[in-house]
C-alpha positions, 0 to 999 in steps of 0.5 A: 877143298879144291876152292881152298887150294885154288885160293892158296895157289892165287899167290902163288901162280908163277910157282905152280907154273913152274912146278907143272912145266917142271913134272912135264918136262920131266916125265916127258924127258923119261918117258921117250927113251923108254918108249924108243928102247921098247920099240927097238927091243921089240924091232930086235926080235922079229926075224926078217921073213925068208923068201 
């Protein structure tokens, strides 16, 4: 099966190249806001230490 797919995407290598840097972009592009949000909130709740 993989041989067969592998075979298909011989032709059309430009295009899948495009597709996976598109998808890495992408997830990366979403992915980072969402970890910088979740460390921010968390920052948000840890009270600072009296002293």
């Amino acid at each position: 099966m993989l041989g067969f797919v592998l075979r298909r995407l011989r032709g059309r290598l430009p295009l899948a190249a495009a597709v996976l840097s598109t998808v890495l972009t992408t997830t990366t592009g979403l992915t980072a806001p969402a970890a910088s949000d979740h460390t921010v909130g968390k920052a948000g709740l840890l009270r600072p230490e009296e002293s």
